[in-house]
Each structure stands twice: as structure tokens, then as C-alpha cells.
C-alpha positions in Angstrom: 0.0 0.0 0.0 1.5 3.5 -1.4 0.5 5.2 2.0 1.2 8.9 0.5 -0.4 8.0 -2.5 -3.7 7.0 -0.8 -3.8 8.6 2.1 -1.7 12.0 2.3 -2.4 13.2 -0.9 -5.9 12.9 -0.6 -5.5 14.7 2.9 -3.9 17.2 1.6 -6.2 17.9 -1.4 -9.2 18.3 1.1 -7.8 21.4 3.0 -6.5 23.1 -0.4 -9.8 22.1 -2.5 -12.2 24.7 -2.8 -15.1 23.9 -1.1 -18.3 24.9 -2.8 -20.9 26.6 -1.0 -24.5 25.6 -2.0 -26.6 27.7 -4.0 -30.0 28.2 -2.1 -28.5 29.7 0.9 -28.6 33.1 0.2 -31.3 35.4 -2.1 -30.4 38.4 -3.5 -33.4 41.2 -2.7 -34.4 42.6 -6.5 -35.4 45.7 -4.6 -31.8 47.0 -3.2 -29.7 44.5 -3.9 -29.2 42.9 -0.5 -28.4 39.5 -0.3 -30.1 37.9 2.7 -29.7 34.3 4.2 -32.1 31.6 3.7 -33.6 31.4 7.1 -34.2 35.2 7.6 -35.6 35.1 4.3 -38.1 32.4 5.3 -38.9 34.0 8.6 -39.8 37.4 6.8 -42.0 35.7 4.6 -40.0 36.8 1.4 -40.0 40.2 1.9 -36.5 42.3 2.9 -35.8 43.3 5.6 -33.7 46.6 4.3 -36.4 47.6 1.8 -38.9 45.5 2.4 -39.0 44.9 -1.0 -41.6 41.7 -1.3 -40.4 39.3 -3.3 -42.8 36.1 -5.0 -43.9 33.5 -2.2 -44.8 29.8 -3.1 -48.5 29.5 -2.2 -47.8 26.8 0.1 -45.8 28.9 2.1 -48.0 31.5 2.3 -50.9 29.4 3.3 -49.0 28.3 5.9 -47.8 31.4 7.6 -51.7 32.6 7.1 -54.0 29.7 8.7 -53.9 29.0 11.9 -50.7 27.1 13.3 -49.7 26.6 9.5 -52.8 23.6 9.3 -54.8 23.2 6.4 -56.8 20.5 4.2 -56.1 20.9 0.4 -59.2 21.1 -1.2 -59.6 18.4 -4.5 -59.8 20.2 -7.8 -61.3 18.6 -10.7 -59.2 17.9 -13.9 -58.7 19.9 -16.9 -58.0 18.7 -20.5 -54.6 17.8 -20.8 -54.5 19.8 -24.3 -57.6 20.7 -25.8 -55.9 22.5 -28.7 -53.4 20.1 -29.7 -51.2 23.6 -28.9 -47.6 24.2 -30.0 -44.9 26.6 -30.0 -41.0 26.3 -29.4 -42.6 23.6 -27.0 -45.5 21.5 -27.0 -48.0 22.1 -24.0 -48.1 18.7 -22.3 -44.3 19.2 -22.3 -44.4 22.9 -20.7 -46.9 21.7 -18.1 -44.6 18.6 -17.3 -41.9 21.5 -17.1 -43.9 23.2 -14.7 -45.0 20.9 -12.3 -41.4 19.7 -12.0 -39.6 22.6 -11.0 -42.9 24.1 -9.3 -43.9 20.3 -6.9 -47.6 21.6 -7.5 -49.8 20.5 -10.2 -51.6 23.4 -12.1 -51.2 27.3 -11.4 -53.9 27.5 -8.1 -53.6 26.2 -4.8 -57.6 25.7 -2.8 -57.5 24.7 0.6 -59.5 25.3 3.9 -58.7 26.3 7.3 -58.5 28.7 10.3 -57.5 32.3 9.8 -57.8 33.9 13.2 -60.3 31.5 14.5 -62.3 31.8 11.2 -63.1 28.6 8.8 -61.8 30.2 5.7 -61.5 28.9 1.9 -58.3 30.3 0.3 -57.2 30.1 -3.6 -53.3 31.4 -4.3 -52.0 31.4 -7.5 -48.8 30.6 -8.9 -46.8 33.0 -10.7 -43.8 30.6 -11.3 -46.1 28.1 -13.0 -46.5 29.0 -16.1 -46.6 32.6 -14.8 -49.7 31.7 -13.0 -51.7 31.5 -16.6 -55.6 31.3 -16.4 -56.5 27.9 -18.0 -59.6 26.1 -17.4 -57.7 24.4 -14.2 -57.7 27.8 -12.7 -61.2 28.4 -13.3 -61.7 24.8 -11.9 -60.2 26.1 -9.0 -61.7 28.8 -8.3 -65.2 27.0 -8.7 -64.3 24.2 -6.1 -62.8 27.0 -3.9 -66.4 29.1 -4.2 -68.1 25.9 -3.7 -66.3 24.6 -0.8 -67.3 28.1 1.0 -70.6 27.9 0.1 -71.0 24.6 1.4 -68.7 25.3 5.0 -70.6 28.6 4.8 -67.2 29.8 4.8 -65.6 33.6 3.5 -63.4 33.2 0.5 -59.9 34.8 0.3 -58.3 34.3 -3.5 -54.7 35.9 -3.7 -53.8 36.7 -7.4 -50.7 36.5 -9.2 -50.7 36.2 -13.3 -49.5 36.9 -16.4 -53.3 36.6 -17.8 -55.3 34.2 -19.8 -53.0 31.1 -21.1 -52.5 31.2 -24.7 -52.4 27.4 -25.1 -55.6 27.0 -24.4 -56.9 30.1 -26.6 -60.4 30.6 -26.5 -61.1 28.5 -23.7 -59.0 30.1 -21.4 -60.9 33.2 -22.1 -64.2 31.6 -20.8 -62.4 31.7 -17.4 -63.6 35.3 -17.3 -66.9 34.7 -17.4 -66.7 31.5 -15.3 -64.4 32.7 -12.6 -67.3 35.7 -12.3 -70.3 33.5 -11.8 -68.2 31.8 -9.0 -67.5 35.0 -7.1 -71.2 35.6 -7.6 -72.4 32.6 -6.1 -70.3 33.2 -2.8 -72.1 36.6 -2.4 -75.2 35.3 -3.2 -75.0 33.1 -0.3 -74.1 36.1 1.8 -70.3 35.4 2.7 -68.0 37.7 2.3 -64.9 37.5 -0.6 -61.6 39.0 -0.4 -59.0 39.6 -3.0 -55.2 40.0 -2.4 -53.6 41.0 -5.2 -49.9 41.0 -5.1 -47.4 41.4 -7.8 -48.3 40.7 -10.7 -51.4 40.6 -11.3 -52.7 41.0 -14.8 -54.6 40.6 -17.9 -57.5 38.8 -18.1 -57.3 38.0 -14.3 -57.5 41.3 -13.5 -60.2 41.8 -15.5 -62.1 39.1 -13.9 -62.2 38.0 -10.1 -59.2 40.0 -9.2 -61.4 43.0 -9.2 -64.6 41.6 -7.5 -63.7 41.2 -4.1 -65.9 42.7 -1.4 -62.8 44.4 -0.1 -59.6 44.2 -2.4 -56.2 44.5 -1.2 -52.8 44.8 -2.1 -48.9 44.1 -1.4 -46.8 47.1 -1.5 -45.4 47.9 -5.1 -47.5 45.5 -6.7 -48.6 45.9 -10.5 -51.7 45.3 -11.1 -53.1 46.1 -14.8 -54.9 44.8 -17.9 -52.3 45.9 -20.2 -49.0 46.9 -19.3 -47.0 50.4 -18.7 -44.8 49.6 -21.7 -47.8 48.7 -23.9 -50.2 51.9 -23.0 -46.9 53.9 -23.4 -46.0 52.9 -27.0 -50.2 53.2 -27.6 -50.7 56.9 -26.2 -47.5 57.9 -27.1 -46.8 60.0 -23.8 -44.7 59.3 -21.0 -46.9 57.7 -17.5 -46.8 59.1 -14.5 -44.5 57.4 -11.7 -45.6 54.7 -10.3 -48.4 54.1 -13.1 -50.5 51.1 -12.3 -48.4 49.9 -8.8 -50.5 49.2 -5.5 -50.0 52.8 -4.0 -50.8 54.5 -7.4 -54.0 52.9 -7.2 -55.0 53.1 -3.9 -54.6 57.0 -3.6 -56.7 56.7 -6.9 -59.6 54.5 -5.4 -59.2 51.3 -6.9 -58.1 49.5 -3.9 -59.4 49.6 0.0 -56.1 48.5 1.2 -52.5 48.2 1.1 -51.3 45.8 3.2 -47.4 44.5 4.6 -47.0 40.6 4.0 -46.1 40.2 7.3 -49.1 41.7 8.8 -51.9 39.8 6.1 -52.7 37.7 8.3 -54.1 39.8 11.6 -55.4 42.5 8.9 -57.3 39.3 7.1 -58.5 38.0 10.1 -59.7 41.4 11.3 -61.5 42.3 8.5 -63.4 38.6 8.2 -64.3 38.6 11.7 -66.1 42.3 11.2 -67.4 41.0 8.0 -69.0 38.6 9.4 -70.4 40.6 12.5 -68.3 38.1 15.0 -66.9 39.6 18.1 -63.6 40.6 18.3 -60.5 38.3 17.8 -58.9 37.0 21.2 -54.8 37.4 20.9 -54.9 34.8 24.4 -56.8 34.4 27.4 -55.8 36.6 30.9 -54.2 34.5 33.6 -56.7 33.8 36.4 -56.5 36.1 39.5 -54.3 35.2 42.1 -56.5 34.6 45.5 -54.9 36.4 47.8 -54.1 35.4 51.4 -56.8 35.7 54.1 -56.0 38.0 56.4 -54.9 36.9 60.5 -57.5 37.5 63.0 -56.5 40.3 65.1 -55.0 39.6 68.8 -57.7 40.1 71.2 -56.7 43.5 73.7 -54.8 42.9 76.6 -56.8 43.5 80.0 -56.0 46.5 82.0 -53.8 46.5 85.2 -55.8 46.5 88.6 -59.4 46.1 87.0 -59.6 43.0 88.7 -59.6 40.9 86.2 
């Protein structure tokens, strides 16, 4: 056996070899440039801490941070044609959606499930922006339909969060008749007299926005969020004159009355549960129950007087 051939070579290789640091340990903020650690990135929900900058959340995760104790059920979607159109581009679609699901874990565009938000059942759709841009197909307007049916039935508010690119193009017309079917949905809930919020965070646009995006009850948004039906660039080169700043972001619109609220990731939760609590006409949320009052001791029984010198006593 060589011994400094197998054995101190290889030492010696391990403590001059470059060690390589992994790759999902840090995220660089898109806002300021910042990069920030894995774990504090996870804790702040995605948004920076410097400029608090919110960057795009996996619907999972943020379904977790917003029910109760992070506990929810999944509620079952039904099944869309796998390719109605017999679609294709640079790629066929049964191959992009097979792209998708890989790198995404999650089988269409739309998360529905069902749990506590503050002590209230809730039904809540996300979407998906990094499937497929979070595309409206006919298995987001499936989703939305079981979410409005699953609070209809639990008597439940809805909360959809929205982030897309608009209608899918693969699936052309029928992706279109989202709109219409997404609307009737929404209508349904209200008709049952339960509230529906819509969270729209960044981006949300096309034909989503011109659908259920826009028909919450109250409708919110993330700080710096776009939210349009066409874009900045695409009204710009229409009009021919320059926007104002900030043109179609979340504050722009709510100083301009298209939104109720503008509302920090990291407080959504106790502003959501708030606001379905008063919506509902419950009383007010309890953060925790008071300690019981300490009894306190009973008091001695006072000494009984001494008797007085010489009364004979």
C-alpha cells in the first residue's frame, strides 16, 4: 500500500480544494440588492428586511404562515383537459406543463384549501406565478369553482390571492371563458351572503385582473405590486406619452380609489383576520386568554386587647 499516494495526498487535497458553497443559501433582494440568508428570508415571509421589498412567495408557504398554526386541508380540484388545442410553440404544451409541475412540486397554477384564519373557517385560492406565470386555464377556473363551492357549502368567507400573467394562450379561447366562469363563481359566494376577499400581489394581470381579481368585497394589495390589464410599456407605445410614476403599482391605485387597502406581507394575516371577523359581524379576535386572579391570602385575626392593670380581672 502507497500510504502517501492514498492517504496523504488525498488529505492534503481536502484542505486546499475549494469547497463549494451551496446555492440556495442566500437570495439576492431585487429591490436594493441585498443579499439575505435563507432562514431570515423564510422567517420574513420573502419580503427584505432593508427595503422591504416583497419578493414572490410559493402559495404553500404562504398558506402556511396565514391559517392558523400553518394547518390546512387541500381542497380536490377537478381535472382539466390535458390539451384541448393540440397547442404548440418552441414547445408543446403537455411538455411545458410537465416543465412546470417539475420545478414548481404543484400540479396546475392555483392552490384551494380550507382552514382557520384567526379562528375563522376560511377557503383560500393562491395562485402561482412561477407556473406558467400563474396563466388562467380552465384548471384555474376549476379552482376557483371548487374554492367558491367549498365556501358555500362550510358557509365559509373566500380569500383568493392573485398572481398572473393573464389568460394562457395554449388554451386560446377557452382560457378566455375563465372570465366569465371565474365571475359567476365569485357571484355565487355573495349570493350566499359570505363575504370574498381579493389579495392582489405582484403581478397581477390581464385577463385576471379583468375578472375575479377585481370583484372582491374588499380588495387589497402588497406594496409595489402591479396590477393592470395591459402593461406600462404597452399603454406607453399606444398613447405615445410618457406615464406618470408609479403608473399602475398598488399605491398608485389606492390614492386613486381602486383598492381599499395596502397591506405588509407580514401583517396579512391579523389585517385578514380582522377584516373577516367584522365582515362577518363576529366579536372581536382574542390574541390569548388573561391568567386567572391570584386569591390572595386571608387576612390573620387580630389579637384580642390585653386587659387593663388593677381592673380585677
Amino acid at each position: 500500500m502507497n500510504w502517501i499516494s492514498n492517504y496523504v495526498r488525498p488529505k492534503i487535497n481536502s484542505l486546499f480544494s475549494r469547497r463549494e458553497m451551496p446555492e440556495n443559501l442566500w437570495a439576492k433582494c431585487e429591490g436594493c440588492g441585498q443579499m439575505i440568508f435563507h432562514r431570515e428570508m423564510a422567517e420574513g415571509l420573502s419580503v427584505c428586511p432593508s427595503c422591504d421589498h416583497h419578493m414572490a412567495i410559493r402559495p404553500r408557504d404562504r398558506m402556511t404562515a396565514l391559517f392558523d398554526g400553518g394547518v390546512f386541508v387541500e381542497i380536490k380540484v377537478p381535472e382539466a383537459p390535458a390539451d384541448p388545442l393540440q397547442f404548440r410553440d418552441q414547445k408543446r404544451y403537455p411538455d411545458r406543463l410537465r416543465e412546470a409541475r417539475k420545478t414548481t412540486g404543484e400540479h396546475e397554477a392555483m392552490l384551494v384549501a380550507q382552514g382557520a384564519v384567526g379562528g375563522v373557517q376560511t377557503v383560500v385560492a393562491a395562485q402561482d406565478f412561477s407556473f406558467m406565470a400563474g396563466s388562467m386555464g380552465v384548471a384555474v377556473g376549476n379552482a376557483l369553482i371548487a374554492a367558491a363551492e367549498a365556501a358555500t357549502r362550510a358557509g365559509a368567507p373566500l380569500v383568493v390571492f392573485c398572481a398572473a400573467g393573464g389568460a394562457r394562450m395554449q388554451e386560446g379561447i377557452l382560457s378566455l371563458m375563465q372570465m366569465p366562469r371565474t365571475t359567476v363563481a365569485l357571484e355565487m359566494v355573495k349570493e350566499a351572503g359570505l363575504p370574498v376577499i381579493t389579495v392582489l400581489t405582484h403581478p397581477t394581470t390581464g385577463g385576471v385582473t379583468a375578472s375575479y381579481a377585481m370583484l372582491g368585497d374588499v380588495q387589497i394589495a402588497e406594496p409595489g405590486a402591479l396590477i393592470c390589464f395591459a402593461g406600462p410599456r404597452v399603454i406607453e407605445q399606444t398613447i405615445r406619452e410618457t406615464l406618470p410614476e408609479g403608473f399602475q403599482r398598488a399605491e398608485y391605485l389606492l390614492e386613486h380609489g381602486m383598492l381599499d387597502m395596502v397591506v405588509d406581507r407580514r401583517k396579512m394575516r391579523d389585517e385578514l383576520a380582522k377584516l373577516l371577523r367584522l365582515l362577518l359581524r363576529l366579536p372581536p379576535r382574542i390574541h390569548g386568554d388573561l391568567p386567572a386572579p391570584t386569591p390572595e391570602p386571608a387576612a390573620a385575626p387580630a389579637p384580642a386587647p390585653a386587659p387593663l392593670k388593677g381592673s380585677g380581672a
